[in-house]
VOGU-3710 file (C-alpha; in Angstrom, 3 decimals, decimal comma):
1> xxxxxxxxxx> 176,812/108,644/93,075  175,267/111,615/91,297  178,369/112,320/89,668  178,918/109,106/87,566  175,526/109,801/86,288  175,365/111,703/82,751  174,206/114,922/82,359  173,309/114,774/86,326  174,329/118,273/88,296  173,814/118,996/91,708
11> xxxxxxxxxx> 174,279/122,519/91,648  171,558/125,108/90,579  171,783/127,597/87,848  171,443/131,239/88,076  168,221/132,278/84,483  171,481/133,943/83,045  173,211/130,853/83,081  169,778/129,198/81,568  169,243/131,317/78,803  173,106/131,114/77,831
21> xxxxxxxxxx> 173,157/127,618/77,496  169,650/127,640/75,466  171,071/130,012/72,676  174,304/127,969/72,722  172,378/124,893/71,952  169,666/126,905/69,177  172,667/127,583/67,464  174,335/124,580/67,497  171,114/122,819/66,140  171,233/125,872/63,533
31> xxxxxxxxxx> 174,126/124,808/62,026  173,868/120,967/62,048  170,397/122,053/60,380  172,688/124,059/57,933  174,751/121,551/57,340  172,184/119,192/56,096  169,714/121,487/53,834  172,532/123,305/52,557  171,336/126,784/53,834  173,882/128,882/55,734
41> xxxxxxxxxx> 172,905/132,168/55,076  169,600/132,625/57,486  169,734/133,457/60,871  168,019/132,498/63,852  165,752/136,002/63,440  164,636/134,702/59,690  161,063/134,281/59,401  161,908/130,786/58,329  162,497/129,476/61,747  159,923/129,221/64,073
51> xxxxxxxxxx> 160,398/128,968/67,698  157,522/127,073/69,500  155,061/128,439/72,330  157,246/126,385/74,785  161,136/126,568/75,223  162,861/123,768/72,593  164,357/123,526/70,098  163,486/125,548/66,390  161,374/124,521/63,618  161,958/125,266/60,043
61> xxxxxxxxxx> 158,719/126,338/57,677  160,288/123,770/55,492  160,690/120,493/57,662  158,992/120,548/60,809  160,666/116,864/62,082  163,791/116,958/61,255  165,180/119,041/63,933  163,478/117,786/67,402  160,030/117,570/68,746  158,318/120,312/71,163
71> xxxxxxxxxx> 158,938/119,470/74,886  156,106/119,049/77,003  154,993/121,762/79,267  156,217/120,689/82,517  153,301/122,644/84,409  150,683/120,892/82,890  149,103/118,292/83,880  145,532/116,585/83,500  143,099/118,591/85,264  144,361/121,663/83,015
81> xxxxxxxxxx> 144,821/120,407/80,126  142,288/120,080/77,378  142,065/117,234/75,241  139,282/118,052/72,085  136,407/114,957/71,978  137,299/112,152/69,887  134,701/110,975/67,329  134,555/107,946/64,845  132,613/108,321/61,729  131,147/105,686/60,019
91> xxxxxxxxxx> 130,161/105,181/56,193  127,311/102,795/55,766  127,618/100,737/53,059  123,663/101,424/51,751  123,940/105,175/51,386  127,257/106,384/51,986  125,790/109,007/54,851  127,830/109,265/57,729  127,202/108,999/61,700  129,285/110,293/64,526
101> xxxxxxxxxx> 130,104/108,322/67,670  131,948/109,429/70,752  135,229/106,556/71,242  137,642/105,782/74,046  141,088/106,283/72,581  142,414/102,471/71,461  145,490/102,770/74,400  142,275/102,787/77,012  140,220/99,791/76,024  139,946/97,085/78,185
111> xxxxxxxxxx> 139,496/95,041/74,949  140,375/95,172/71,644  137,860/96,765/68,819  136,224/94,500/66,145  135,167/96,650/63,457  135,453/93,978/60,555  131,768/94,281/59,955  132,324/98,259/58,856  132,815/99,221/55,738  135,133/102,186/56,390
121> xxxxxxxxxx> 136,343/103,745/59,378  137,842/107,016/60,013  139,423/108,902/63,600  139,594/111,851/63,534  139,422/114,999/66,273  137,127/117,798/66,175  135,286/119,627/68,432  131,860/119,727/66,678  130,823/117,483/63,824  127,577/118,745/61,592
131> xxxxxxxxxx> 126,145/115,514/61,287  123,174/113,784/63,639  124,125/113,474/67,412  124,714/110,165/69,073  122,425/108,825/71,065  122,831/107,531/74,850  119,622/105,442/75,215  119,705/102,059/74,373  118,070/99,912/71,843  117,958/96,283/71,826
141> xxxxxxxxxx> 120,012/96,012/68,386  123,088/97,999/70,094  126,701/96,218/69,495  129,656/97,225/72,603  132,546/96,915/70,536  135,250/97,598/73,215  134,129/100,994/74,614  132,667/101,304/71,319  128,893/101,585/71,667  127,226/101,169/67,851
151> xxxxxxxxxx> 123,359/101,878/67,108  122,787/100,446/63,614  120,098/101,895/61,557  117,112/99,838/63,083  113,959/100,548/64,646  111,833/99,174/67,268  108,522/99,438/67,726  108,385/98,274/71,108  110,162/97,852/74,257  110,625/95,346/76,585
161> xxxxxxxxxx> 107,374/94,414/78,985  108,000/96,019/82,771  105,841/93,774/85,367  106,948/96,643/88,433  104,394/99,101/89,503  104,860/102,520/89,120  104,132/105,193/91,177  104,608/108,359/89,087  105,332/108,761/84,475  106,039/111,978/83,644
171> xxxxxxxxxx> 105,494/112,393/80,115  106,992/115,219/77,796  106,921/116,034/73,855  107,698/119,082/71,453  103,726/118,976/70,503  101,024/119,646/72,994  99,572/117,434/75,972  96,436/119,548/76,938  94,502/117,312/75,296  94,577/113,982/77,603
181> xxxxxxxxxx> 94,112/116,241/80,993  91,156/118,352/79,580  88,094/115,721/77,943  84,763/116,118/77,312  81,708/114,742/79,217  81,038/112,293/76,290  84,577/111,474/75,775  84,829/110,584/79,475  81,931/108,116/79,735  82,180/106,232/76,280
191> xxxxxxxxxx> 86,179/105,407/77,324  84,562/103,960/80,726  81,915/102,323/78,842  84,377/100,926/76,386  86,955/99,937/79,295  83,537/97,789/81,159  83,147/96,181/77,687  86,557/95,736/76,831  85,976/97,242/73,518  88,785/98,582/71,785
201> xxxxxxxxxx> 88,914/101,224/68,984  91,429/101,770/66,495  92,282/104,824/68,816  91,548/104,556/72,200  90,113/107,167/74,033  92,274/108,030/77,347  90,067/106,986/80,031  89,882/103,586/79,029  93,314/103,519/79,343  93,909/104,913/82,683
211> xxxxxxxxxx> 91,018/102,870/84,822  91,902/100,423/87,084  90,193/98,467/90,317  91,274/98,006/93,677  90,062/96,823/97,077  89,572/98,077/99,801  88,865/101,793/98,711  89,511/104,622/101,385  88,916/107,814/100,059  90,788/109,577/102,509
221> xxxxxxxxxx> 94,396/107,414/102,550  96,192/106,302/100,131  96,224/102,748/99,626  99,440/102,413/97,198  101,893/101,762/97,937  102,238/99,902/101,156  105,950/99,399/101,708  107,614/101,898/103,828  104,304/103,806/103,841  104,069/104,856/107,606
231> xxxxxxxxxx> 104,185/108,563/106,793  101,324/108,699/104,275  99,366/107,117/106,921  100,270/109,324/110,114  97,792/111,894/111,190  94,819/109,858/108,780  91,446/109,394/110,877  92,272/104,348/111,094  88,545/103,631/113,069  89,581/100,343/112,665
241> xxxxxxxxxx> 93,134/100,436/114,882  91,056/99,785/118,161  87,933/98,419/116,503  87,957/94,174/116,265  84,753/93,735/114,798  85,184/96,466/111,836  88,948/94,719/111,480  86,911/91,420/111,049  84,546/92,897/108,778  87,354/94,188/106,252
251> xxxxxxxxxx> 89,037/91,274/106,511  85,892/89,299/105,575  85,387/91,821/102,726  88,991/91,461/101,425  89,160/87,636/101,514  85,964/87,388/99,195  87,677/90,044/97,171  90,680/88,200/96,422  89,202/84,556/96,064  86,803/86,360/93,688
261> xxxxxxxxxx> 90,130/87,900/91,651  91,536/84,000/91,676  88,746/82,700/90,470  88,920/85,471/87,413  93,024/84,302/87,063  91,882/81,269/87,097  89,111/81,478/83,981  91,804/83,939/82,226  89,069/86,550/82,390  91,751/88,366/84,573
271> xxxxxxxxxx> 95,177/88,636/83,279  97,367/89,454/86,317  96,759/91,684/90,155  98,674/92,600/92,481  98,433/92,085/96,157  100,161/94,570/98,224  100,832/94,351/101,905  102,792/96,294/104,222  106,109/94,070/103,850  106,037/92,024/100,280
281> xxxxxxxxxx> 103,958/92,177/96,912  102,256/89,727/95,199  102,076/89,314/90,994  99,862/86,780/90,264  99,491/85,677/86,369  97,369/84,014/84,330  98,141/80,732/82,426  99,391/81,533/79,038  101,311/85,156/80,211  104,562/82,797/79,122
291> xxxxxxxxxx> 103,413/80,228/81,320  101,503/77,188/80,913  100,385/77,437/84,369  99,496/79,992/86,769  102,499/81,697/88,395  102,742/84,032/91,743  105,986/86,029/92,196  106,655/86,986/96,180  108,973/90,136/97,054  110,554/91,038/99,731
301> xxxxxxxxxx> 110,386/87,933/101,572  111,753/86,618/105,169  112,546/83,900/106,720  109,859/83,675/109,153  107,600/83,772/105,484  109,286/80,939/104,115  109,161/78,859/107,100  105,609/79,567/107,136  104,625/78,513/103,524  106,526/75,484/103,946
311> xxxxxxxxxx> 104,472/74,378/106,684  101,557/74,723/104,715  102,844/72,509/102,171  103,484/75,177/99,778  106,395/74,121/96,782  108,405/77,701/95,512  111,673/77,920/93,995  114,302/80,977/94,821  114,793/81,958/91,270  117,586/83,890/91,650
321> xxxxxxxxxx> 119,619/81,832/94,092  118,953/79,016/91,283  121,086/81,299/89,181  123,815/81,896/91,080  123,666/77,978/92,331  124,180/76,763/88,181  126,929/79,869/87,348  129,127/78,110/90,144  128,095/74,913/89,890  127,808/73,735/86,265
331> xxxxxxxxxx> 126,376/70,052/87,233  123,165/71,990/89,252  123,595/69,545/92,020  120,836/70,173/94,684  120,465/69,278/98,283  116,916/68,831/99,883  116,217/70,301/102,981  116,315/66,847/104,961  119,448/65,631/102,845  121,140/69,249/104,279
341> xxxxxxxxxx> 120,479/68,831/107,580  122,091/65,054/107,575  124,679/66,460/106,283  125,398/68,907/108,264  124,976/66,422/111,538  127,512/64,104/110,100  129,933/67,050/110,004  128,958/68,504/113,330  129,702/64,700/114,767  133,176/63,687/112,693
351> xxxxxxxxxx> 134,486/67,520/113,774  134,474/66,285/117,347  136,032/62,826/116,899  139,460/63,762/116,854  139,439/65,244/120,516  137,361/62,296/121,572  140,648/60,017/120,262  143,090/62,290/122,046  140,825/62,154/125,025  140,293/65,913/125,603
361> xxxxxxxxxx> 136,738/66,048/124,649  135,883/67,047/128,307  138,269/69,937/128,619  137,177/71,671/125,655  133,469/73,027/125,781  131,702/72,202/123,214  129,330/75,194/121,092  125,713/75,522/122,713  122,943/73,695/120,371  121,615/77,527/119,564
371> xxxxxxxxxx> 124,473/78,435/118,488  124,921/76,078/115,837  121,628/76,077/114,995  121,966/80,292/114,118  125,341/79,584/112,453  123,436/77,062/110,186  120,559/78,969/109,542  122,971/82,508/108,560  122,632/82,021/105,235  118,561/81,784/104,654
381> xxxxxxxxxx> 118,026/85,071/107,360  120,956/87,108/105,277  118,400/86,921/102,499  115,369/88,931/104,124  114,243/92,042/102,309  116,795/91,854/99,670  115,990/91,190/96,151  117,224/87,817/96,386  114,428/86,098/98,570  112,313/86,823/95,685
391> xxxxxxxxxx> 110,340/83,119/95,564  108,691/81,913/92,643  105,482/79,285/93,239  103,765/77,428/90,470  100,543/75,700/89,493  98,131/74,510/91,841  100,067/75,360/94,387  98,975/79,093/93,836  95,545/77,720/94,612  97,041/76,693/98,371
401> xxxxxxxxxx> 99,109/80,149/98,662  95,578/82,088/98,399  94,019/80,172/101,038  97,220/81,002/103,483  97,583/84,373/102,749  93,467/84,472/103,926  94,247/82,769/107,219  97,880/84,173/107,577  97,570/86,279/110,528  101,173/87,894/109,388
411> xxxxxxxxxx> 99,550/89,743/105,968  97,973/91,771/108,421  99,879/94,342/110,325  99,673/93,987/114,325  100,738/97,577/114,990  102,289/100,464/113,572  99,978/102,955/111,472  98,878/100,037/109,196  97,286/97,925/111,892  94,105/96,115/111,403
421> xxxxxxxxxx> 94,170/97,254/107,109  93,834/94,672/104,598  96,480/94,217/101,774  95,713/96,622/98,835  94,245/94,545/95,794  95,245/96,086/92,330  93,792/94,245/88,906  93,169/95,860/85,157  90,076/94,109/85,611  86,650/94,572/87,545
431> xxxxxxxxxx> 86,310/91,791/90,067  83,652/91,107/93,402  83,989/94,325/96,087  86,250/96,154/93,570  86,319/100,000/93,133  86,777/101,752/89,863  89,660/104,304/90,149  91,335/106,437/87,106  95,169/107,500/86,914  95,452/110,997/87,955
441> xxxxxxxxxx> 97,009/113,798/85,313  98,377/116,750/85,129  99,688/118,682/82,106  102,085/121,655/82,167  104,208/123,536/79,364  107,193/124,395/79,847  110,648/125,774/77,779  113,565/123,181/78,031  116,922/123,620/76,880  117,894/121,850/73,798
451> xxxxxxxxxx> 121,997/122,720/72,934  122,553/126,439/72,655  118,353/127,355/72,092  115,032/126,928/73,900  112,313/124,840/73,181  108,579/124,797/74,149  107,626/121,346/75,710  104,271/119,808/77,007  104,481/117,765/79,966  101,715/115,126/81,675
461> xxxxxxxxxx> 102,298/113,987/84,930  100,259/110,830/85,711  100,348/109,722/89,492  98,929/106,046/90,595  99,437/102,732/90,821  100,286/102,282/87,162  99,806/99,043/86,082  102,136/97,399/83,025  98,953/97,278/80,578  98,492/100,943/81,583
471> xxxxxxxxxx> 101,871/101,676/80,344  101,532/99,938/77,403  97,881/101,876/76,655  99,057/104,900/77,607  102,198/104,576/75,138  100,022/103,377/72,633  97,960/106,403/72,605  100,818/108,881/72,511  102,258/107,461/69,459  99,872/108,880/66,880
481> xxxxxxxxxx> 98,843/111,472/68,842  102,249/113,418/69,251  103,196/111,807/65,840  105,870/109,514/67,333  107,890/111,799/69,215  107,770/111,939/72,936  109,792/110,507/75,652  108,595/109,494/79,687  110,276/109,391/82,716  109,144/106,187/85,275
491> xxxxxxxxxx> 109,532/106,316/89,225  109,245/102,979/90,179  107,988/101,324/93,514  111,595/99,754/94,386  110,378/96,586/96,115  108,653/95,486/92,706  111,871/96,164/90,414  112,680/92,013/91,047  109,309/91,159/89,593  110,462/91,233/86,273
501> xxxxxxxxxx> 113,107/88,292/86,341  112,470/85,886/83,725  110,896/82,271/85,127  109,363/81,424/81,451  110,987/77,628/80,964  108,776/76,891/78,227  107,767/80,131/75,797  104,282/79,625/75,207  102,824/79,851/71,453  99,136/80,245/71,990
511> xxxxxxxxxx> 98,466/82,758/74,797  96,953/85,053/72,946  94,003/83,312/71,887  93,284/81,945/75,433  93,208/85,432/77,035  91,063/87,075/74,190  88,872/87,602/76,645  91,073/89,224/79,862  89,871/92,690/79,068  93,392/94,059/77,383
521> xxxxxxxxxx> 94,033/94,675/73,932  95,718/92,108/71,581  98,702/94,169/71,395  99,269/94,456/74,885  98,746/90,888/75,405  101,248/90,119/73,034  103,567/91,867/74,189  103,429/90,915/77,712  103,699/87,450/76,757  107,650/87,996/75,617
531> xxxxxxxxxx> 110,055/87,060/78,310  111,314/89,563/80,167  114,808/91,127/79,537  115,113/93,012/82,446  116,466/91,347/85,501  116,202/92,661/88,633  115,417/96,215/87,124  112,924/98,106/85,737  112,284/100,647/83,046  113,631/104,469/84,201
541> xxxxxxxxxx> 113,468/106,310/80,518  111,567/105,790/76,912  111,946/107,958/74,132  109,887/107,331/70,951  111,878/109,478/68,024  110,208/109,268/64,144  107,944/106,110/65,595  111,489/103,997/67,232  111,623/103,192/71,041  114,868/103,691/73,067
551> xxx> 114,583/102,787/76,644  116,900/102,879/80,074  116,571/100,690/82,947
//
């Protein structure tokens, strides 16, 4: 069979053999070469040819195609071969300057490109380009054309609103931080005096912006977070594991606390808090925060949860089951709970007709009640402490969810190191039994590596329950005071991530007016009012470069 194949042989070659044949076949392309450029009298040993790095055929100085092309190495392959970065530069129309941007080459993409809106476009392969870098955070004005990612010439002077707590921002910039760690006496007390007044200065001094309250207040544990927090809490004097009457006493404490932080939502004297307990969060916001209502956001939930607030008449909505309910079902039909169940008894009944009509109904058991009943119920228990049983409830209906979370025995831990401890309260604004606490920080220089030099940076490590308003103030600050250049790295409290899905069904106009008087800034008001754009995740990086934000989440 191998025979009637051409240019097939079965039988090996000796390298004499090999390099026979190849100076048989250089000379044979010599003189059809010859033959066509009219040039007989050079030899293979003129400086005119040129034989490539890898056996094939010769090139002449004069025309490199029209001979053959260089065969490929056949030892190469892809892990050693190098392939130089491709980059695209692009002329903008304005000022002519160029900007590089690393491509995927065109036989890759998924898709095609769409570059109609560009004036000019040139690829081209080099290994280093003069011009400005590329950047690889993003920016809200970013186009994906293909694998193409474009950052037009835009900036933005704020990023998007992050409702999760964090637990640790480490800030960093070329200039120095020293400055927010050490303050003066005076400096210290006219920020807290300013923070109790909710006075605001054109710039704000840094311990206004780093105060928060929370109840209850245990100097010796730390209260935040809650989730997962067994460790922080093991070897910590509890008095009140085995004590009932100092359990009832907290929990006294703690429910005039929170009625008392309500009542502030409520007036919109108190923007938003947080309830933490050691298996979900609360966020509860004021009226005009993008609603026209008050709003209470609940994650991690579980079944046992659910079942309970329904039994206290408590309405919520599964936000993000509502999603994925209208992508594959474009009508949004919905079943009630009672509607569901008839349903499902109708199918349970016409499933065991057909044997009853054959008369074999008695010689095939029939699934236990239990059974069916866990089968049914799969679905709402593969839900618990995922991201997805976040629940959403609205209205007065908050009102209802304070008083059961009072008389829920479940907020409360039974055992474990968290028994007997209230749920950890967390507002931007003083309320009844509160505590005044301040953000803790930390400043360190240090010599980062930026391309082929070193570069002295200033770092500030702030630890704490750091609220979104104490983001924003913090940010705020930094901008004129490291003359809009500094970035910050967030470590966020995972279980809070879902918090910033967007339930705004109505985008409220005048907020801002109504919560003049919440204790936050105008600025930070406004800008917690815009509906959230990031899903189920939160802020990781934001880099401020010549006064523009870039962010990652």
């Amino acid at each position: 069979v191998g025979s009637s194949i051409p240019g097939y042989s079965p039988s090996f070659k000796r390298p004499a053999e090999i390099l026979r044949m190849r100076r048989k076949r250089a000379r044979s392309d010599t003189a059809v070469s010859s033959g066509r450029t009219g040039c007989t009298g050079q030899s293979s040993s003129s400086p005119m040819y040129v034989r490539p790095f890898s056996p094939g055929p010769l090139f002449t100085a004069q025309n490199h195609s029209g001979v053959g092309t260089k065969r490929r190495n056949p030892f190469a392959n892809i892990e050693n071969t190098h392939s130089p970065k491709k980059k695209l530069i692009i002329f903008n129309d304005a000022n002519r300057q160029p900007f590089m941007l690393t491509f995927t080459p065109i036989s890759k993409l998924e898709s095609p490109i769409n570059l109609t809106s560009l004036s000019a476009c040139l690829w081209e392969e080099t290994r280093e380009h003069p011009h400005k870098p590329q950047e690889n955070m993003q920016t809200p004005h970013r186009k994906i054309l293909g694998k193409v990612e474009y950052n037009p010439a835009s900036s933005c002077f704020e990023y998007p609103a992050d409702w999760s707590l964090k637990t640790r921002v480490l800030f960093t910039s070329p200039l120095s931080l020293s400055w927010a760690e050490h303050l003066k006496a005076q400096e210290e007390a006219q920020g807290i005096s300013q923070h109790c007044r909710a006075q605001f200065n054109p710039v704000p001094h840094s311990p206004q912006n780093l105060v928060y309250w929370q109840h209850p207040s245990m100097p010796w544990l730390s209260l935040f977070p809650r989730i997962n927090a067994e460790r922080s809490f093991s070897g910590k004097s509890t008095p009140w594991a085995q004590d009932a009457a100092l359990q009832q006493s907290l929990m006294r404490e703690w429910s005039i606390s929170l009625s008392s932080l309500y009542t502030l939502l409520k007036s919109r004297l108190c923007p938003y808090f947080y309830l933490c307990s050691y298996q979900f969060t609360v966020l509860f916001r004021a009226a005009g925060l993008g609603s026209s209502s008050i709003t209470a956001l609940i994650s991690p939930t579980t079944r046992g949860l659910r079942e309970a607030m329904k039994a206290e008449g408590i309405e919520f909505s599964l936000p993000l089951l509502e999603e994925q309910r209208k992508s594959k079902d474009p009508q949004n039909l919905t079943i009630t709970d009672g509607e569901e169940h008839d349903v499902y008894n109708r199918d349970e009944d016409g499933s065991f007709s057909w044997l009853k009509e054959m008369g074999v109904q008695d010689k095939i058991k029939k699934p236990d009640s239990h059974i069916i009943q866990l089968q049914k119920e799969g679905s709402s228990v593969s839900l618990d402490h995922k991201p997805e049983s976040v629940i959403c409830v609205e209205g007065p209906h908050t009102f209802t969810l304070i008083n059961f979370l009072i008389n829920w025995k479940g907020v409360v831990a039974s055992s474990g190191s968290q028994a007997g401890l209230p749920p950890t309260l967390l507002a931007p604004s003083a309320f009844r039994g509160a505590t005044m606490h301040t953000l803790k920080g930390r400043s360190v220089n240090v010599r980062s590596q930026m391309g082929s030099s070193y570069q002295n940076m200033s770092s500030l490590e702030i630890t704490g329950p750091v609220l979104p308003s104490s983001l924003l103030a913090i940010t705020t600050l930094l901008q004129p005071a490291q003359k809009g250049n500094f970035s910050a790295a967030l470590c966020t409290h995972t279980p809070t991530a879902v918090l910033n899905i967007n339930i705004i069904k109505q985008q409220v106009t005048h907020g801002s007016e109504e919560l003049s008087s919440c204790g936050l800034h105008p600025a930070s008001i406004q800008q917690l009012q815009q509906p959230s754009s990031l899903g189920k995740t939160a802020l990781t990086h934001i880099t401020m470069s010549n006064y523009s934000y870039t962010w990652k989440n």
